[in-house]
C-alpha positions as CSV (number, residue, x, y, z in Angstrom):
1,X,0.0,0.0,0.0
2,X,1.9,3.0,-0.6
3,X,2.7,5.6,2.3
4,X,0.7,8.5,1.7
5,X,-2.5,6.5,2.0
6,X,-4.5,6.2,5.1
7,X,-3.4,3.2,6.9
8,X,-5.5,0.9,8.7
9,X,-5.9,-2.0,11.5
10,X,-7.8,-3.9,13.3
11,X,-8.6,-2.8,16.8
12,X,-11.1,-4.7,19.0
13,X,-13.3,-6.4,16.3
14,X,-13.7,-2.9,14.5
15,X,-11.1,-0.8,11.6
16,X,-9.8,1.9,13.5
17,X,-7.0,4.4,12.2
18,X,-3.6,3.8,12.8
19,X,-0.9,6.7,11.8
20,X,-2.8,8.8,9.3
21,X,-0.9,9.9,7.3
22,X,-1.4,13.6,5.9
23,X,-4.0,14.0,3.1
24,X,-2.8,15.7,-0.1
25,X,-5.7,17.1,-2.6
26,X,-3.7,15.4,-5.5
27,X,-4.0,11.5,-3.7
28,X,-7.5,12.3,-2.6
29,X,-8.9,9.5,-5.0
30,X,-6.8,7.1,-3.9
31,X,-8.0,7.4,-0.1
32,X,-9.3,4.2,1.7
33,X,-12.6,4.9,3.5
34,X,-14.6,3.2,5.6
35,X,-18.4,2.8,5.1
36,X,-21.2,1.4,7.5
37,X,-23.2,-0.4,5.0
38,X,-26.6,-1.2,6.9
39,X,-28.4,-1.2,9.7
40,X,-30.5,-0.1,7.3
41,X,-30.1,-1.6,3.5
42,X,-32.7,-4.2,2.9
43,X,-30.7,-7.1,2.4
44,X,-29.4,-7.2,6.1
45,X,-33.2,-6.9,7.4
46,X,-32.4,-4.2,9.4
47,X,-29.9,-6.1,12.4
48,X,-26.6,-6.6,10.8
49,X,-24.1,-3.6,10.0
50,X,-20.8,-4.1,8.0
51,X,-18.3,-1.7,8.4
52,X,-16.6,-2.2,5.0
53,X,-13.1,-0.7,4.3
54,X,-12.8,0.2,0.4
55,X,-10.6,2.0,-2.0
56,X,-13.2,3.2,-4.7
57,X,-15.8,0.4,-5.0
58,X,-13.0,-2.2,-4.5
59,X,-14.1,-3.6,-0.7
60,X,-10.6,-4.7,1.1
61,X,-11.7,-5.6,4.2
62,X,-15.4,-6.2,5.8
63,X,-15.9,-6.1,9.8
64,X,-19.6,-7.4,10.8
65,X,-21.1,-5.9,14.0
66,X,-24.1,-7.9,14.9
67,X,-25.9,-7.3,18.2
68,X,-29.0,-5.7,17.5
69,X,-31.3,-8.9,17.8
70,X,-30.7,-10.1,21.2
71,X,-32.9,-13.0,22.1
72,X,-31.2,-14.1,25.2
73,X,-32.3,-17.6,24.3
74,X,-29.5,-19.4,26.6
75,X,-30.7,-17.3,29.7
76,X,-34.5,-18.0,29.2
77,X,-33.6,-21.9,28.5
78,X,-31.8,-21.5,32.0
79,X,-34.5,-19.9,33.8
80,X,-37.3,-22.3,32.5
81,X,-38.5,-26.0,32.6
82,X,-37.1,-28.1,29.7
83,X,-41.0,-28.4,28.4
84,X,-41.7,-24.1,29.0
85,X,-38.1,-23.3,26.6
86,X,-39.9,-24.7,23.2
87,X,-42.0,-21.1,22.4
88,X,-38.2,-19.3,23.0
89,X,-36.2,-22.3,20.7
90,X,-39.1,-21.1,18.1
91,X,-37.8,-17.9,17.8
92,X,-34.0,-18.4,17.1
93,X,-34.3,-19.4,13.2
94,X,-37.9,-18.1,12.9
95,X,-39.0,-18.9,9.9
96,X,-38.0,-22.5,10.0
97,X,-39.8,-23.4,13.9
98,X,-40.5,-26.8,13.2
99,X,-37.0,-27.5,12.8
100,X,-36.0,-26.2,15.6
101,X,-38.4,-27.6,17.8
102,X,-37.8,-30.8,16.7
103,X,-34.4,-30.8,17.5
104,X,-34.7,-29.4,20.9
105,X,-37.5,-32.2,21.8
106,X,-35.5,-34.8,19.6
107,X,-32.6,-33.7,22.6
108,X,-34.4,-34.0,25.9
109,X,-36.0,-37.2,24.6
110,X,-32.9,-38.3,24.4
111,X,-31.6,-37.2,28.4
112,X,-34.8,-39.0,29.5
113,X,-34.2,-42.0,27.4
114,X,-37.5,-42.6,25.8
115,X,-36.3,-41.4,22.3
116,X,-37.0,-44.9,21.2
117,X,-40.6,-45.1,22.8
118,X,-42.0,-42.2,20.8
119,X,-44.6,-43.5,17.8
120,X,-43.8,-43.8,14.6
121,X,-46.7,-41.4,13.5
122,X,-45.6,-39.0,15.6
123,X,-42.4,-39.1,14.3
124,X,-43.6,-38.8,10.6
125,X,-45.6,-36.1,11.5
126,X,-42.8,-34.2,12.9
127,X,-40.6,-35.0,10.0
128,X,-43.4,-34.0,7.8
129,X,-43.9,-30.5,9.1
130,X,-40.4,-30.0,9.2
131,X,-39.9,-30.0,5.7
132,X,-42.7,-28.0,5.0
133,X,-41.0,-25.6,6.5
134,X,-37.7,-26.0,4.6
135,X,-39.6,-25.5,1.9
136,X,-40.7,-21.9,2.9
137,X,-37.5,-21.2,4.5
138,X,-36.1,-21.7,1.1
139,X,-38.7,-20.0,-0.7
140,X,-37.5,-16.9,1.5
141,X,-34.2,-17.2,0.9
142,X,-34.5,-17.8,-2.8
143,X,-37.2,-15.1,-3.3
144,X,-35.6,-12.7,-1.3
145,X,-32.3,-13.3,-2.4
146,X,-33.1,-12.3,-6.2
147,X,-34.4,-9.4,-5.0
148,X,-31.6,-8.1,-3.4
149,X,-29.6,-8.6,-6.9
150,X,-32.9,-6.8,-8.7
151,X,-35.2,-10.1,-9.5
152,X,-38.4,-8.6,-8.1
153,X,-41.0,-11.4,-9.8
154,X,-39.7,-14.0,-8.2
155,X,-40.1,-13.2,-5.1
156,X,-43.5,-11.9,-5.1
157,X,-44.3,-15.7,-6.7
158,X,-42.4,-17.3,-3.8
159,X,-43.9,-15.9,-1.4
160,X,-47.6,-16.2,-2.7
161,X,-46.4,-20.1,-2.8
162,X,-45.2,-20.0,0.8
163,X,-48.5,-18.8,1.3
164,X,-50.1,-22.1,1.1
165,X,-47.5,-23.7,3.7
166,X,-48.0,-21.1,6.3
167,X,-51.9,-22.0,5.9
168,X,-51.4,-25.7,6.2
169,X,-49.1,-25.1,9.4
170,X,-51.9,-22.8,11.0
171,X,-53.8,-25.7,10.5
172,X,-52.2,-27.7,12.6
173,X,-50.8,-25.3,15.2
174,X,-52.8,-22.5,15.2
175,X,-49.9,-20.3,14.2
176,X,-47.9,-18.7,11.4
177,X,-44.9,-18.4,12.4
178,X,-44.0,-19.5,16.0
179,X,-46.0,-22.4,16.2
180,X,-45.3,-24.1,19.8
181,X,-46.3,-27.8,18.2
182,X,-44.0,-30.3,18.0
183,X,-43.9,-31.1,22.1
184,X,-41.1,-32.9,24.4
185,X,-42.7,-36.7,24.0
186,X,-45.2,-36.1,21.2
187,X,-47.0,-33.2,19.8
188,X,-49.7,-30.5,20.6
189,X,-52.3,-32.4,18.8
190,X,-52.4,-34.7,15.4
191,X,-52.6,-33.2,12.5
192,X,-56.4,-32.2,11.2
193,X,-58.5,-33.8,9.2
194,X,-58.3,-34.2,5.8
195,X,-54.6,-32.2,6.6
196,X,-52.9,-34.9,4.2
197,X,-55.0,-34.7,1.5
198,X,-53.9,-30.9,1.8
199,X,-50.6,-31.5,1.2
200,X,-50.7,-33.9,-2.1
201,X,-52.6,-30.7,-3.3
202,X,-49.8,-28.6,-2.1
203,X,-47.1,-30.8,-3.6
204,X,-49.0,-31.3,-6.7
205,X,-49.4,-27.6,-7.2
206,X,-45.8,-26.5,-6.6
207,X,-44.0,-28.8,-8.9
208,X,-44.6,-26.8,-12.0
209,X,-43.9,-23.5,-10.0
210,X,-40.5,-25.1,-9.6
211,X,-39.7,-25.5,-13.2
212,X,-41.0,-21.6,-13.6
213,X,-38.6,-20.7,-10.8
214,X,-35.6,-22.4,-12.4
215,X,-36.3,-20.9,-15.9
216,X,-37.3,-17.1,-14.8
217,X,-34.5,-16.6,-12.0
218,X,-32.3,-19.9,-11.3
219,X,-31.1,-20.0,-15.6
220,X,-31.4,-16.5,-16.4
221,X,-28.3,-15.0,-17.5
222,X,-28.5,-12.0,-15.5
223,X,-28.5,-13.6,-12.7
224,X,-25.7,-15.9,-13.5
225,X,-23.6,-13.1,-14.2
226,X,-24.3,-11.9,-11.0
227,X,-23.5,-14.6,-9.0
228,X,-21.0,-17.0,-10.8
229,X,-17.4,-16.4,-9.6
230,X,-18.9,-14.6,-6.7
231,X,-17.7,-15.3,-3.2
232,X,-16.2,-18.5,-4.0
233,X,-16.3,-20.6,-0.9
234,X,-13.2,-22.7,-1.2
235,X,-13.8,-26.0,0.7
236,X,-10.8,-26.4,2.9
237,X,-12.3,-23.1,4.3
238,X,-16.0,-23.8,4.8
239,X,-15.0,-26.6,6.4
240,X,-12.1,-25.2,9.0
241,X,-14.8,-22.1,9.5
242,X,-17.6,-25.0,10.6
243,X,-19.4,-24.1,7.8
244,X,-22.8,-26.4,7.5
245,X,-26.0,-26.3,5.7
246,X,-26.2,-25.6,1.7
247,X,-23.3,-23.3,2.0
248,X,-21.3,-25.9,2.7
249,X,-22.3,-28.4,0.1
250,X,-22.4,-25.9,-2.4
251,X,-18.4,-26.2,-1.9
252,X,-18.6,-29.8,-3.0
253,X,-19.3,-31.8,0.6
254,X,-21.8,-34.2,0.7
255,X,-22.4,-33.8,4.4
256,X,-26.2,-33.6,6.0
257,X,-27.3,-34.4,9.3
258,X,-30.3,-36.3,7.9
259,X,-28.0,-38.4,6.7
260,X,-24.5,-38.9,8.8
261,X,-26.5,-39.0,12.1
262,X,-30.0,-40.8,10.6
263,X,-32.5,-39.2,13.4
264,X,-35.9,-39.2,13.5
265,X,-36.9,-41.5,10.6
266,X,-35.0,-39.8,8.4
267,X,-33.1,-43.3,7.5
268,X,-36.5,-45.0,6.7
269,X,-36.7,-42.1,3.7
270,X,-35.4,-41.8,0.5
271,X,-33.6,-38.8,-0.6
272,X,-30.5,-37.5,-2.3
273,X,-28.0,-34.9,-0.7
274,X,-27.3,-31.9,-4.0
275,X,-24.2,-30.6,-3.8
276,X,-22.3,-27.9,-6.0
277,X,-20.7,-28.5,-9.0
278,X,-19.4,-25.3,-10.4
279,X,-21.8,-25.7,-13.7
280,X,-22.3,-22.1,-14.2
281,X,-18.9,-21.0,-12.3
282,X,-17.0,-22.2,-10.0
283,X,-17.9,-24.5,-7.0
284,X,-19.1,-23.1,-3.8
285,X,-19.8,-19.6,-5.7
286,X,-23.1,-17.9,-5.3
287,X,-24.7,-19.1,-7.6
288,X,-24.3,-22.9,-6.5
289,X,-25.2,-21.7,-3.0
290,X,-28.6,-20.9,-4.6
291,X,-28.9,-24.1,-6.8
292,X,-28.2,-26.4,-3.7
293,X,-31.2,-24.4,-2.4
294,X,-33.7,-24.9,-5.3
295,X,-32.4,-28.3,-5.7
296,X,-33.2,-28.8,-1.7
297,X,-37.0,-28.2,-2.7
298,X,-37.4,-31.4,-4.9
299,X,-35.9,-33.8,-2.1
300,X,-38.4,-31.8,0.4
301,X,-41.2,-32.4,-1.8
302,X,-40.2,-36.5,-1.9
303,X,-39.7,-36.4,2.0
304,X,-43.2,-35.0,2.0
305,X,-44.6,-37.6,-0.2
306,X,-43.1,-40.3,1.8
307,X,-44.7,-39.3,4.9
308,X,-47.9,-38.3,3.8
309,X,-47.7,-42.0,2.4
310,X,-47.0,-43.8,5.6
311,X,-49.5,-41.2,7.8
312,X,-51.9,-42.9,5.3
313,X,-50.6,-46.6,5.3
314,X,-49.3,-48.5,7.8
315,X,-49.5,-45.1,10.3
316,X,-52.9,-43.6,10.2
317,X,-54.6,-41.6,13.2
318,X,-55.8,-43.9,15.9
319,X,-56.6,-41.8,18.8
320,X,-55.5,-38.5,20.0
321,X,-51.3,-39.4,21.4
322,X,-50.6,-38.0,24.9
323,X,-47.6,-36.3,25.8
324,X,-48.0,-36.4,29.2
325,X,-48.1,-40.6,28.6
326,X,-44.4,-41.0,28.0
327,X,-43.2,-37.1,29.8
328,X,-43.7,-36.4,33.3
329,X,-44.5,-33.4,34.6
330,X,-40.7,-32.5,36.1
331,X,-38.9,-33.5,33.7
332,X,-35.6,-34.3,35.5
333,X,-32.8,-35.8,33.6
334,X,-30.2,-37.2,35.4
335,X,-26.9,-35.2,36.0
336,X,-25.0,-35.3,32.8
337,X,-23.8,-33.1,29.7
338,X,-25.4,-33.4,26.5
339,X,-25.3,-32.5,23.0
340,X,-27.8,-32.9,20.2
341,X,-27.6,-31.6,16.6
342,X,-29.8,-31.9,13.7
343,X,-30.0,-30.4,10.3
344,X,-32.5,-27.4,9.9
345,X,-32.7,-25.3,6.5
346,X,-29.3,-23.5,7.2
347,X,-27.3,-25.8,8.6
348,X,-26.7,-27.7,12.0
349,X,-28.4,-26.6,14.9
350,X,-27.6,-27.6,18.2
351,X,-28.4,-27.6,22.0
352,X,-25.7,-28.4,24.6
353,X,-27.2,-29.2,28.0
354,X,-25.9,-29.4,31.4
355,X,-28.4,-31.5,33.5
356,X,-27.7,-31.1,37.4
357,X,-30.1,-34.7,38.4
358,X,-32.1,-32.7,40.8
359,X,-34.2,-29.6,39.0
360,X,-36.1,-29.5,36.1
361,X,-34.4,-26.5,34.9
362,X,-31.3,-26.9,32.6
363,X,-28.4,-25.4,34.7
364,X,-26.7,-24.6,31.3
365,X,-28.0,-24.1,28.0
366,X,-26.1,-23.6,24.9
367,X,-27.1,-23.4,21.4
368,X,-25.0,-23.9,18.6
369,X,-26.6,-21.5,15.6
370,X,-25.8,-22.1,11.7
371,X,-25.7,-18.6,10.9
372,X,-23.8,-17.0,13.3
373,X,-21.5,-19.4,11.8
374,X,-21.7,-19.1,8.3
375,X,-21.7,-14.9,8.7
376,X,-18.3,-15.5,9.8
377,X,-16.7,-16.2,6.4
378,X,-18.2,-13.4,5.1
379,X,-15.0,-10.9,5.6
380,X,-12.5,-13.8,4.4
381,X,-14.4,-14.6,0.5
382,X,-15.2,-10.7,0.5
383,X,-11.7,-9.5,0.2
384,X,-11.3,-7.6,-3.3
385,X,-14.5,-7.4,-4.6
386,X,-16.9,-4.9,-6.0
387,X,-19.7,-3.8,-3.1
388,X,-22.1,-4.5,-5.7
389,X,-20.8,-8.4,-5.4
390,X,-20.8,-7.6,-1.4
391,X,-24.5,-7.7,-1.7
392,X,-25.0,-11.0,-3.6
393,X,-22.4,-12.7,-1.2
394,X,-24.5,-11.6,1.8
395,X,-28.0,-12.4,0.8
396,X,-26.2,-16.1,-0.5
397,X,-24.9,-17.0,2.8
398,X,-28.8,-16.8,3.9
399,X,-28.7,-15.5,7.8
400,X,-31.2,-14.9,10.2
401,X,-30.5,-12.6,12.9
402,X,-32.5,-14.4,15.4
403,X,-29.9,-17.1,15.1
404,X,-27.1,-14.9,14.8
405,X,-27.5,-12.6,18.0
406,X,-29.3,-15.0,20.0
């Protein structure tokens, strides 16, 4: 860098100024500056701040300061009963809330040891509605996503389709959004009547959408220009960075929860993992990131159609299950710590537990979240590119500030 520019350092997490040198009128355009890009631009919804060092529009270094989303979700879960935490694990990832309640309950199932005693229906029920909702997480992050890089259409299609999702849900739970249904030892109720029917409709409907989707946004060469070669994810990174979800299989690893771990009945199911192949760039860019994604919703839809087949078969309603059958009402685990992780819609989630054998309190919660996470290769694959390209990289990585500043 030469000597009559500004320079720069890192100072406790933020770009401070370090010797300025004096400025002359005649180097004026070659001046670093730093810029706070957000709270306010769209594609950070509002939480999430960069303070982006650049030399003209070339960014050289990106800082994120997150912190304006506090949940306090560890010091609820500590203050709570295991079975009271579930309408606070809703609201870390909140617009995937089956996922994450099934993970949580999937965990202290798992303490008191009656994992195995749960029914099969409930099970497929749980698995059911949690791919619903990977479908609409996706459909926000896809949607969403092309608008931030100027695809408006799309978005306003994706979320008219998430529409129907968000009704079936309420269906069930009663709720939108934070739904407080999949319970520690069962559920809040079956699903309704005539819910499965529903849902072939649902899956019937959306599978021509898909092909719209792909030929509107996914193969249209603007957008490939946008996002191929973009914030190339190298996979030796990703994967030293604990990197999980899409993101990381758009770099080229084949690695899902559903799969390496085989919870729930996820093992009885068949689908295939998509990964990224570099076909429009190079791998782990951002345009595989959102190919993984659209690719994602085809193996949701067959997980869907394989539950909805065995909630019909061999699985149908018998009588209303009982939570309160298998769960008493202190749940007390004995003294132990405990780990469980499963794979929600943008990457692994998990809950560690420390279990004292005497309250029915956790005396530690902590919850590992996929997008704090993935934000934090953001400043390393955003080194030397246009801020125009900062954008796309962001919206690709797909965070929810709920999970980030928990």
């Amino acid at each position: 860098m030469p000597t009559d520019r500004v320079q720069y350092k890192y100072r406790e997490g933020n770009l401070a100024r370090s010797e300025p040198n004096k400025l002359k009128p005649e180097n004026l355009r070659s001046e670093e500056m730093i810029i706070n890009l957000g709270p306010q631009h769209p594609s950070t919804h509002g939480v999430l701040r960069l303070e982006v060092l650049m030399d003209g529009e070339i960014v050289n270094e990106v800082v994120p300061h997150i912190g304006y989303l506090h949940r306090c979700f560890e010091k609820h879960a500590e203050n709570l009963p295991y079975n009271q935490v579930i309408p606070f694990v809703d609201r870390l990832d909140y617009v995937a809330a089956m996922s994450n309640e099934h993970i949580y309950a999937m965990g202290v199932e798992r303490m008191l040891g009656i994992e195995n005693q749960i029914p099969k229906r409930v099970e497929y029920v749980r698995v059911l509605m949690a791919e619903l909702n990977r479908i609409a997480s996706h459909f926000i992050a896809i949607g969403t996503y092309g608008m931030d890089i100027g695809a408006f259409s799309p978005f306003f299609w994706l979320m008219r389709d998430r529409e129907h999702i968000l009704r079936l849900l309420e269906w069930a739970s009663g709720a939108r959004l934070l739904y407080n249904y999949i319970w520690i030892g069962g559920l809040f109720y079956d699903v309704p009547v005539g819910f499965e029917d529903r849902c072939r409709e649902f899956v019937k409907y959306i599978k021509p959408k898909l092909k719209e989707l792909e030929t509107v946004l996914i193969s249209n060469k603007i957008f490939i220009d946008r996002t191929a070669n973009v914030g190339v994810l190298p996979l030796d990174l990703a994967v030293n960075a604990g990197v999980t979800g899409p993101i990381l299989r758009a770099s080229g690893l084949r690695f899902d929860l559903r799969r390496v771990d085989g919870y729930s009945v996820y093992p009885e199911l068949d689908f295939d993992i998509p990964i990224g192949e570099g076909k429009m760039g190079q791998v782990g860019d951002c345009w595989d990131r959102t190919y993984v994604r659209y690719l994602e919703l085809y193996e949701s839809l067959k997980i869907v159609e394989q539950c909805l087949d065995k909630l019909t078969g061999e699985h149908t309603r018998t009588r209303d299950f009982d939570p309160q059958a298998l769960v008493p009402k202190k749940i007390r685990p004995k003294a132990q710590d405990f780990y469980i992780r499963g794979e929600i819609p943008k990457g692994e989630l998990g809950f560690f537990f420390r279990a004292d054998g005497r309250s029915d309190i956790p005396f530690r919660c902590k919850c590992r979240s996929c997008s704090f996470v993935n934000l934090s290769v953001l400043p390393e694959i955003s080194k030397g590119i246009l801020v125009a390209d900062l954008i796309a990289i962001i919206g690709s990585i797909d965070v929810v500030m709920g999970e980030v500043d928990r």
